[in-house]
N, C-alpha and C positions, 0 to 999 in steps of 0.2 A: 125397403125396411132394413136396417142393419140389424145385424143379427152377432150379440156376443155370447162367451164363454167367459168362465172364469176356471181354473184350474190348481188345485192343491193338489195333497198326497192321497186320504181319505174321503174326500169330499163332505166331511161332518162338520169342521170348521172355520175355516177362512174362508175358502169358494163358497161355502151356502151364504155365509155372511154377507159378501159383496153382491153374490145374485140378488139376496133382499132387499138390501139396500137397493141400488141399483133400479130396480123392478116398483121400489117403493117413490123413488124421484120419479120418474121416466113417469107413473102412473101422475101425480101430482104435477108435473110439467108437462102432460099431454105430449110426451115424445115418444115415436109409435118405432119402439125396440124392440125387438126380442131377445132373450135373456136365460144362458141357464146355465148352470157348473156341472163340472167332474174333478173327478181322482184320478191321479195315476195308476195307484193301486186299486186292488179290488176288495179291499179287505171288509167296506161295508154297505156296497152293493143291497141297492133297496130299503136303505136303514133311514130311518128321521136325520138330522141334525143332530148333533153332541147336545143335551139336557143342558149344559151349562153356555151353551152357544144360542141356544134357544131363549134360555132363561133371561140374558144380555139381552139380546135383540127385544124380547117385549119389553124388557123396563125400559127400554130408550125409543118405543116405538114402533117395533119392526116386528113385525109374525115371518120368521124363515119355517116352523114347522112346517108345515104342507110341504116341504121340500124329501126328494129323497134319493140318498148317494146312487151313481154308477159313474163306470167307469170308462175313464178318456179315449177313443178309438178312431181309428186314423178317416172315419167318413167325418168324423168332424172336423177338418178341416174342408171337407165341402159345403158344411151345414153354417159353417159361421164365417163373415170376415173380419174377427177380432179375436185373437185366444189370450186372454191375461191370466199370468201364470203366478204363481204365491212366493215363489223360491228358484234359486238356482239349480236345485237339482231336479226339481220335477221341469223346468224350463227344459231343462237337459232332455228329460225323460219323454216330453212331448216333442220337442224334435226331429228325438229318434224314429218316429213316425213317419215323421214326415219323408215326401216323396219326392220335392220340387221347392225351389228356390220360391214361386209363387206359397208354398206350405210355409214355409220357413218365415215369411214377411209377414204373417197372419200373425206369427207368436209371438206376446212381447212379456218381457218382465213387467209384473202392472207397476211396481215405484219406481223404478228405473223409468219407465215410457214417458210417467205425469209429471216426470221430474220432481217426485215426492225428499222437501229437502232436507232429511235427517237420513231417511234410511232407504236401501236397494231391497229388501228382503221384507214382507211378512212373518212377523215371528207367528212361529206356531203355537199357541196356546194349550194345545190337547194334555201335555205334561206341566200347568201350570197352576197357578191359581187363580181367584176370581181375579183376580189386578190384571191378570196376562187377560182372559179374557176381556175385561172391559177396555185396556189397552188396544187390545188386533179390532174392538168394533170402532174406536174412536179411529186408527189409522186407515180401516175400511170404509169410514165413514168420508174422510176426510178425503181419500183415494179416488171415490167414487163419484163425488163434487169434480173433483179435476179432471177428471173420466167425460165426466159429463162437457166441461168445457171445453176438453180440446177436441173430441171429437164428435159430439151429440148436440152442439149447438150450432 
């Protein structure tokens, strides 16, 4: 069984996103994954998802609430072998972890990897508005289709 991660700053809005997602195809295409995000930081450590990250995900479909943040730690590069990461700095941030060039091949930038073709980065929403958010679900959405293709089919 393959086993992913997904990986932000806080783990309240991007990462929860794509695990939902993710979790919600994988369920409905009968692909037997396992699935779950972190933060680099630990700033919200056992907390739900972001109320407006939440709020997105059910009008289009998606329950991420039963989700709930902690934080990225270097056994999870034993626990998964796919880490997709939100951003260039936290990419940064979980590398520094790592131990071994095998660690290192696990991490990828998730739009960079699916060859996502506008953009390398995840904008973070957290400082934005509803538009940011409904924006980051449509490219998480869109991400995680391609996710699924190149490696889950």
């Amino acid at each position: 069984m393959k086993k992913i991660l997904f990986v932000c700053l806080g783990n309240i809005c991007r990462s929860p996103m794509a695990d939902g997602l993710l979790r919600k195809k994988a369920k409905e295409l009968d692909l037997h994954i396992e699935i779950d995000s972190a933060g680099t930081a630990n700033y919200h450590v056992g907390e739900a998802p972001d109320y407006r990250m939440i709020d997105t995900a059910i009008e289009k479909g998606t329950d991420i609430s039963f989700l709930r943040a902690r934080q990225f730690n270097k056994n999870d590069f034993q626990l998964f072998d796919l880490i997709f990461v939100m951003d260039k700095n936290n990419y940064l941030n979980v590398l520094k972890l790592s131990s071994s060039k095998v660690e290192n091949n696990k991490v990828k930038l998730l739009l960079e990897d699916i060859k996502h073709p506008t953009l390398k980065e995840v904008p973070d929403p957290f400082y934005g508005t509803k538009i940011d958010f409904d924006n980051c679900y449509q490219i998480l959405d869109d991400a995680t289709n391609l996710l699924i293709e190149k490696y889950l089919k």
